[in-house]
C-alpha positions as CSV (number, residue, x, y, z in Angstrom):
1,X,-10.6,-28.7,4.7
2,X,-9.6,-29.6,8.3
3,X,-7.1,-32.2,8.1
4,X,-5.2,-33.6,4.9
5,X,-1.9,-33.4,3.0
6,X,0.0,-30.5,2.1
7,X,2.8,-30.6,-0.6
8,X,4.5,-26.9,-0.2
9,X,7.1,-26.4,-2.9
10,X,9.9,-23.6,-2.2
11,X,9.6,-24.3,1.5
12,X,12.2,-22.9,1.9
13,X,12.1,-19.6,0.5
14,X,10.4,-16.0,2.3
15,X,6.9,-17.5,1.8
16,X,7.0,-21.3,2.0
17,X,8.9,-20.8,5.7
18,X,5.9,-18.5,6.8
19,X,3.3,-20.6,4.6
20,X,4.3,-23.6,6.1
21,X,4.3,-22.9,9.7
22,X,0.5,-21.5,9.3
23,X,-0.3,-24.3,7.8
24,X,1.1,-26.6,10.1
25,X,0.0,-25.1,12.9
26,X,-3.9,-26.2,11.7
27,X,-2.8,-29.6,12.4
28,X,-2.1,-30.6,8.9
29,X,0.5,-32.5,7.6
30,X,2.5,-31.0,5.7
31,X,5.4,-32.1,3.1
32,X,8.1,-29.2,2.9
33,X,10.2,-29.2,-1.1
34,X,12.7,-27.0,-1.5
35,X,15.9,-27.6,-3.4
36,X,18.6,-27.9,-0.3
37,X,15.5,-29.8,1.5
38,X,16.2,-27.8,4.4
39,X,14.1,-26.8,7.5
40,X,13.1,-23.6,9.3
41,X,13.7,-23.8,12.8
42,X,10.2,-22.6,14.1
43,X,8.5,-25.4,11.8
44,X,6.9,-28.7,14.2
45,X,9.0,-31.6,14.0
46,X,6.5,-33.6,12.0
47,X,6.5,-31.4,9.4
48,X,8.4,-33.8,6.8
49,X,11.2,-32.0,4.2
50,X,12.0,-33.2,0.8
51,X,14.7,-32.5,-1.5
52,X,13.0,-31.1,-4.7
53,X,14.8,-29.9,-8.0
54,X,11.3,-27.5,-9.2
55,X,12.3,-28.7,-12.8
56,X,12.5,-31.9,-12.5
57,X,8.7,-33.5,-13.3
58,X,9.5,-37.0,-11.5
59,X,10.6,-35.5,-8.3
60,X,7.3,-33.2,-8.5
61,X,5.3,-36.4,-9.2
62,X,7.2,-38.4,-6.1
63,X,6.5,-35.0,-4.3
64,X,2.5,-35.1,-4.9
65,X,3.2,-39.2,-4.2
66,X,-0.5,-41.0,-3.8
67,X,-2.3,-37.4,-3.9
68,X,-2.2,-34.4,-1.5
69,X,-5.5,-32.3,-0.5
70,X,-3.7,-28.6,-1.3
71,X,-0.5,-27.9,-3.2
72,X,1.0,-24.4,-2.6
73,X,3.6,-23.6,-5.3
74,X,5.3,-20.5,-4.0
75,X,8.1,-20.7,-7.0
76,X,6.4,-21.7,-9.9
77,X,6.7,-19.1,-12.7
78,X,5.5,-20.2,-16.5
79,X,3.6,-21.8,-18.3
80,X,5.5,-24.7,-18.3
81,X,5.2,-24.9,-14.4
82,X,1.6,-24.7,-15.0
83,X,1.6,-27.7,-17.3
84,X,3.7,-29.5,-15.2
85,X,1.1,-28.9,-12.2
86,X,-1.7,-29.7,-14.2
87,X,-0.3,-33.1,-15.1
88,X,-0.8,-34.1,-11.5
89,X,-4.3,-33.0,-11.5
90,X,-5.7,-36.2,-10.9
91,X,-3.8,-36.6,-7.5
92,X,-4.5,-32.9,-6.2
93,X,-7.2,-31.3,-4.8
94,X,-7.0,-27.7,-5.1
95,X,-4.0,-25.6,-5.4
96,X,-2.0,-22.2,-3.8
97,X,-0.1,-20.7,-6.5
98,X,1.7,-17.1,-5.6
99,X,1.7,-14.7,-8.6
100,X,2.8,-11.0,-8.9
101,X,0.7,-7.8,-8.5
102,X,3.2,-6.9,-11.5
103,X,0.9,-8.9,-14.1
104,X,-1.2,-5.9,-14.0
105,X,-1.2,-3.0,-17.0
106,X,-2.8,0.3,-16.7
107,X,-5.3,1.2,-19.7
108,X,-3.1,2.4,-21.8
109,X,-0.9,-0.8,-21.9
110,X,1.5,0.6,-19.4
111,X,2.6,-2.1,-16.9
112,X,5.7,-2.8,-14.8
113,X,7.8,-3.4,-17.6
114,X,7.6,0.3,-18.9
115,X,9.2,1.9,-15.9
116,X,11.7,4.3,-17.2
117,X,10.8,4.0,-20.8
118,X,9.8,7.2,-22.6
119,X,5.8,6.2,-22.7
120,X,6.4,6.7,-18.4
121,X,5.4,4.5,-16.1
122,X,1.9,2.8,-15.7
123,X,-1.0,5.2,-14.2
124,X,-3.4,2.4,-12.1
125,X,-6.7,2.9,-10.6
126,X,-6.1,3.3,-7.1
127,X,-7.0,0.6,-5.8
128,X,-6.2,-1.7,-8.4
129,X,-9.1,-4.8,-8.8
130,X,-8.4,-8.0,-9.7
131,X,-10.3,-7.1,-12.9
132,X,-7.8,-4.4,-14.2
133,X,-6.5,-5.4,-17.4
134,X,-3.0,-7.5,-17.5
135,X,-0.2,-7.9,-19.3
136,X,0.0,-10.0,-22.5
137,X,2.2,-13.2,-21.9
138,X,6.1,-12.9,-22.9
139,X,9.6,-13.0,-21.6
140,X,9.6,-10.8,-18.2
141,X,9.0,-11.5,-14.8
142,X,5.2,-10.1,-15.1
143,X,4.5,-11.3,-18.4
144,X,5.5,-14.9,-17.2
145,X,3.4,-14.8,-14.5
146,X,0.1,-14.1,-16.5
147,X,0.9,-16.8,-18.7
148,X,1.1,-19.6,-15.3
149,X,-1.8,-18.0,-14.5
150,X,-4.0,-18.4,-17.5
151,X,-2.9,-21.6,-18.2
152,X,-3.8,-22.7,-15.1
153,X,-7.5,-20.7,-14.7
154,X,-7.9,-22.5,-18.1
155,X,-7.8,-25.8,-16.4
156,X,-10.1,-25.0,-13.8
157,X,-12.4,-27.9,-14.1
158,X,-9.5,-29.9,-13.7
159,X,-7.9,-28.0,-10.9
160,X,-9.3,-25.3,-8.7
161,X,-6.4,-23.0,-8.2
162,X,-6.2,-19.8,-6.0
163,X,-3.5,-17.2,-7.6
164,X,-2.4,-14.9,-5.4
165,X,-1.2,-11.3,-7.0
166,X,1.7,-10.6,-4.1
167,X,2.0,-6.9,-3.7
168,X,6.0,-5.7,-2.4
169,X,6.5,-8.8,-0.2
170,X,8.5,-8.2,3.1
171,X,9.7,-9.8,5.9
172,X,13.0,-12.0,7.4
173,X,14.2,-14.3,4.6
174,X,14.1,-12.1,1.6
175,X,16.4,-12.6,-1.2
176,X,16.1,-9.0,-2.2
177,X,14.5,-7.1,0.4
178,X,13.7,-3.4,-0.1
179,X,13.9,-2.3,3.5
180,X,17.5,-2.9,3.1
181,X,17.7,0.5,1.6
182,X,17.0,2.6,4.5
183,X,18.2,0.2,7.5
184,X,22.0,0.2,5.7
185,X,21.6,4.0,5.4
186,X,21.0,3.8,9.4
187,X,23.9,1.6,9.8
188,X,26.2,4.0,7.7
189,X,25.3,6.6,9.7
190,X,23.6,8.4,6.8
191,X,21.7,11.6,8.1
192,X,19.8,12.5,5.1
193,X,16.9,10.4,3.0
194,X,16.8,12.1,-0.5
195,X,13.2,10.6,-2.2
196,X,12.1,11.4,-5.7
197,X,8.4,12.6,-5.9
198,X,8.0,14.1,-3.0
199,X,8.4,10.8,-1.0
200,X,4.4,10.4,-2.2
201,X,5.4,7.1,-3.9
202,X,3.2,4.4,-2.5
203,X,3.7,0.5,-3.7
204,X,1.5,-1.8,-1.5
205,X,3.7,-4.3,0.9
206,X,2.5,-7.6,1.6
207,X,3.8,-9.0,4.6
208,X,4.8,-13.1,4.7
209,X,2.7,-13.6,7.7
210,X,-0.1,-11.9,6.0
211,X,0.4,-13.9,3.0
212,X,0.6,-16.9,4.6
213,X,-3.0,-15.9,6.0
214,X,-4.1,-16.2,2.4
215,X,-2.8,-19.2,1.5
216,X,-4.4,-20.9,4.7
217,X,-7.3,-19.3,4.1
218,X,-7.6,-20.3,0.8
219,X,-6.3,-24.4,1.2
220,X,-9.5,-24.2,3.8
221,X,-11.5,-22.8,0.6
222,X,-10.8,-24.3,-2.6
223,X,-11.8,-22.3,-5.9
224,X,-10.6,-21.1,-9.1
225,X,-9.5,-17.2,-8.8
226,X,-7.4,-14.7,-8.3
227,X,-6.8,-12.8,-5.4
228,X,-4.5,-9.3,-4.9
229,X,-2.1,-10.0,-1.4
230,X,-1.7,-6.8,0.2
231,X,-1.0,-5.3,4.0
232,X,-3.7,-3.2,5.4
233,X,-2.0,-0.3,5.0
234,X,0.4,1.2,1.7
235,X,2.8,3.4,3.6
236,X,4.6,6.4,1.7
237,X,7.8,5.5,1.2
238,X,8.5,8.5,3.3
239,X,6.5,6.9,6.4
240,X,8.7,4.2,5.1
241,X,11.6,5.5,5.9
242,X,10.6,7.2,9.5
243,X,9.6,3.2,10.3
244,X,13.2,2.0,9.8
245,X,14.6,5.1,11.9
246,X,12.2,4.6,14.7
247,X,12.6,1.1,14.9
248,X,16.7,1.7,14.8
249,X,16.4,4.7,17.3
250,X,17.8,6.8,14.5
251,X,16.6,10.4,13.3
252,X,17.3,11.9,9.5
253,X,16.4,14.5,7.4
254,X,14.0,14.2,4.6
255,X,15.1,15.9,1.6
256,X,12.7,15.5,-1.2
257,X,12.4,16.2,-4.6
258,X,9.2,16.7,-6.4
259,X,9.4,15.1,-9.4
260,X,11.2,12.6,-11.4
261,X,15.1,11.4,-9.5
262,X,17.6,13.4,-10.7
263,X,19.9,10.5,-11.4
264,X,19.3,6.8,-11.1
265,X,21.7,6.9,-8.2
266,X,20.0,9.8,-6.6
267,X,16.7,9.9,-4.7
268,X,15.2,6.0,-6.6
269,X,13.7,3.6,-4.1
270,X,13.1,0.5,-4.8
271,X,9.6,1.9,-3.8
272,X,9.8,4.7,-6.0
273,X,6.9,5.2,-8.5
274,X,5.5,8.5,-9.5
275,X,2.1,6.7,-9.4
276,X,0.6,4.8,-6.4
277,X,0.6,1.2,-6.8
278,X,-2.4,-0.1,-4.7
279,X,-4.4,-3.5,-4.7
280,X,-7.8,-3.9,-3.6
281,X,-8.2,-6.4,-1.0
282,X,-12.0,-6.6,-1.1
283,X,-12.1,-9.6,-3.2
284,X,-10.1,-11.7,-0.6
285,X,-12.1,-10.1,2.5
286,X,-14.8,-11.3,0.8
287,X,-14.2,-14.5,-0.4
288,X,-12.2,-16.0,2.3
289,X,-12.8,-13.5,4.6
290,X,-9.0,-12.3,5.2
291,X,-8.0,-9.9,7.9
292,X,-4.8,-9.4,8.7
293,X,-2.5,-10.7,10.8
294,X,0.0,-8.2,11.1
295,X,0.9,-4.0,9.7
296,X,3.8,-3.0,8.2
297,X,4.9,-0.9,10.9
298,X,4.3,-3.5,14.1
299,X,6.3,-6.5,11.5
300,X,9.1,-4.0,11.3
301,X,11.5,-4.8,14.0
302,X,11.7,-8.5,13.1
303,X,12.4,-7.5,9.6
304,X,15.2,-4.9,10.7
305,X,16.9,-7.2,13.2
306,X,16.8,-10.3,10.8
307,X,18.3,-7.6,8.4
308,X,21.1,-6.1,10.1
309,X,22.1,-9.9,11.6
310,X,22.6,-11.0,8.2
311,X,24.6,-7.6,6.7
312,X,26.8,-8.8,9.6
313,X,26.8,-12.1,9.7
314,X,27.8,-12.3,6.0
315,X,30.1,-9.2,5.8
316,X,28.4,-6.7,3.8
317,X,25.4,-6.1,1.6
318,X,26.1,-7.6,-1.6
319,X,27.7,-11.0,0.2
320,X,24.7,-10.9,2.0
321,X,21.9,-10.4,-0.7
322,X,23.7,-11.4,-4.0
323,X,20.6,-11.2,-6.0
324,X,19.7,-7.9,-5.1
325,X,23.2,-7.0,-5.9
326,X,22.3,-8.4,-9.6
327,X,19.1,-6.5,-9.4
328,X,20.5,-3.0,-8.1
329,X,23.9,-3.5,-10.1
330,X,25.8,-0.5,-11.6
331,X,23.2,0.8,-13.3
332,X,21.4,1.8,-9.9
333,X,23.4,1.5,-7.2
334,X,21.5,2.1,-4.3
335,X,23.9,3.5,-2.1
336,X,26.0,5.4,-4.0
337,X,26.6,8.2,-1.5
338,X,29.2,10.2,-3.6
339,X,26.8,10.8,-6.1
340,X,24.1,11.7,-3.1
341,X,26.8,14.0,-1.6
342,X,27.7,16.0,-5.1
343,X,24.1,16.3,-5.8
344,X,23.1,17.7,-2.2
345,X,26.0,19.6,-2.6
346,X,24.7,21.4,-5.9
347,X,21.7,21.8,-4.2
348,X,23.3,23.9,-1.3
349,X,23.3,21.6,1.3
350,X,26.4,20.0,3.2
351,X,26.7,16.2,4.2
C-alpha cells in the first residue's frame, strides 16, 4: 500500500499525533478522529480532523464513510470495540490496532495484575515472544486487551489486523508519563534517587516515534498478527534516572536498595519490577522489517522539555497529569519526600 485512505481513531492522543504524522508524511490521506477533533500542529494541512465519540457506532461508521484502505485504532480496548470494528469489515482493508505488552502472563499464571499480591509478581522469559502465554479475558486493563485482541485474530478472514503489544510508551503527550518521576525530582531540587532492587529493574520503553514506525510499517503490510513494540534498548531504571539528570544538567546520588521497597512511598518506580520486563522484537524485524527510528536516551530531551513546559504551564503535577494523579493516588504517592527523608534518615543518611 502506497496511496489510500487512512481513518486514525484517537488522533489525538500520544500515539495517533505521532502515528498520524508518519503516515501522512507517505503521502496518504489521512482522516484524524479524536473526541475534541482537534489537530497537532506538526500534522500537513490536508490531513482532514473529525470529531469522533469512540462509542458511538454511527459516528465510527460516518468515520470509515465509503471504505478506508487501513484503520489504526490507538484507543480501542474490548471486545466490544472489536465487534464494533468488525462490523465495518466490509469497508476496511486491513487494520492497526495498539494492544499492551501487559496481556502477557508468566507460566505460572503470574501477569501484571499480580504485582504486589502475595503469589509476587510475574517471572517472564527474557525476552518475552509473542508466543508467551496471556492472560485469560476479564475486567483489567490487560485482561481487556486480550479479549480485543482474540476477538479480532478470530475474525481474520474477515479482517487482517496487526495488534501491537506496546511496551512502557514514552514521549511528549502522555497522559501519565513515567519520566515525570525523575525530571520533578530535578525540578525540586531532590539530590538523592532511592530505587528498590538495586535499580536492576528493567521494563522495556517504546518510544511514539518508534511506534509509529510500526504502524506505518505494518498499513504498508497487511496481515493478521501480533507484534511486541519495544525501543532498541530496556535501560535500568537506574540508567533511567542518570538520562533525566544528564539531559537536565543535574547530578544525584543513587541510593539503592536490594530488594523489595521498603514502603510503597519509598524507593517504587513506576519502572519498578523485581523481574525484567523485556519483549522480543524479532518478530516485527522480521516481518515488516522494523528498525528503529529513535533510543530512549537521544528521544529524551523532547520528552523532558515537553514535560517540564507542561508542570509549568499548568501549575503543578497533578493539574498537569490528572490521570496519573488517579493512578499514583494516596496509596503511592510518588513524591512523597517526608517519607523519603525519615526513611534515609533511619538508614543514617541526611537530606
Amino acid at each position: 500500500m502506497t496511496t489510500g485512505e487512512i481513518c486514525v481513531i484517537g488522533a489525538t492522543g500520544q500515539i495517533g499525533r505521532a502515528a498520524v504524522r508518519a503516515l501522512a508524511a507517505e503521502g496518504l490521506r489521512v482522516r484524524a478522529a479524536s473526541r475534541g477533533g482537534g489537530r497537532d500542529e506538526r500534522w500537513p494541512e490536508d490531513v482532514v480532523s473529525v470529531a469522533l465519540d469512540r462509542e458511538d457506532d454511527a459516528a465510527v461508521a460516518a468515520l470509515v464513510g465509503d471504505g478506508c484502505d487501513v484503520l489504526l485504532d490507538c484507543v480501542a480496548y474490548d471486545r466490544a470495540h472489536a465487534r464494533q470494528l468488525l462490523g465495518l469489515a466490509d469497508r476496511i482493508g486491513s487494520a492497526v490496532v495498539i494492544s499492551s505488552g501487559a496481556v502477557y502472563e508468566d507460566d505460572r499464571g503470574r501477569g501484571f495484575g499480580t504485582m504486589g499480591r502475595p503469589d509476587g509478581a510475574p517471572v517472564y522469559p527474557v525476552p518475552i515472544p509473542e508466543s508467551q502465554r496471556t492472560v485469560p479475558p476479564g475486567d483489567t486493563a490487560g485482561t481487556r486487551k486480550i479479549a480485543l485482541e482474540r476477538e479480532l485474530l478470530a475474525a481474520g478472514d474477515r479482517l487482517p489486523v496487526t495488534l501491537l503489544r506496546a511496551g512502557a510508551i514514552h514521549g511528549p503527550h502522555c497522559r501519565t508519563p513515567r519520566e515525570l518521576y525523575f525530571v520533578k525530582r530535578v525540578l525540586d531540587g531532590r539530590p538523592v534517587r532511592v530505587l528498590a532492587y538495586g535499580g536492576r529493574s528493567r521494563f522495556h520503553p517504546v518510544h511514539v516515534d518508534n511506534l509509529a514506525e510500526l504502524v506505518r510499517l505494518a498499513a504498508q503490510r497487511p496481515g493478521s498478527r501480533v507484534l511486541n513494540a519495544g525501543d532498541p534498548q530496556a535501560p535500568t531504571v537506574a540508567d533511567i534516572a542518570a538520562a533525566v539528570d544528564a539531559v537536565m544538567g543535574a547530578r544525584s546520588e543513587l541510593v539503592l536498595i536490594d530488594g523489595e521497597p521498603p514502603s510503597p512511598q519509598v524507593g517504587i518506580t513506576p519502572w519498578s519490577t523485581p523481574h525484567p520486563v523485556i519483549y522480543d522484537m524479532t518478530a516485527a524485524e522480521r516481518e515488516l522489517g522494523y528498525r528503529p527510528v529513535t533510543g530512549y536516551a537521544e528521544s529524551l530531551p523532547e520528552t523532558v522539555e515537553w514535560l517540564a513546559r507542561r508542570l509549568t504551564d499548568r501549575g503543578g503535577w497533578p493539574a498537569a497529569f490528572p490521570e496519573m494523579a488517579a493512578v499514583y493516588g494516596p496509596k503511592v504517592d510518588l513524591f512523597d519526600y517526608a517519607a523519603e527523608d525519615a526513611w534515609l534518615g533511619t538508614h543514617g543518611r541526611a537530606v
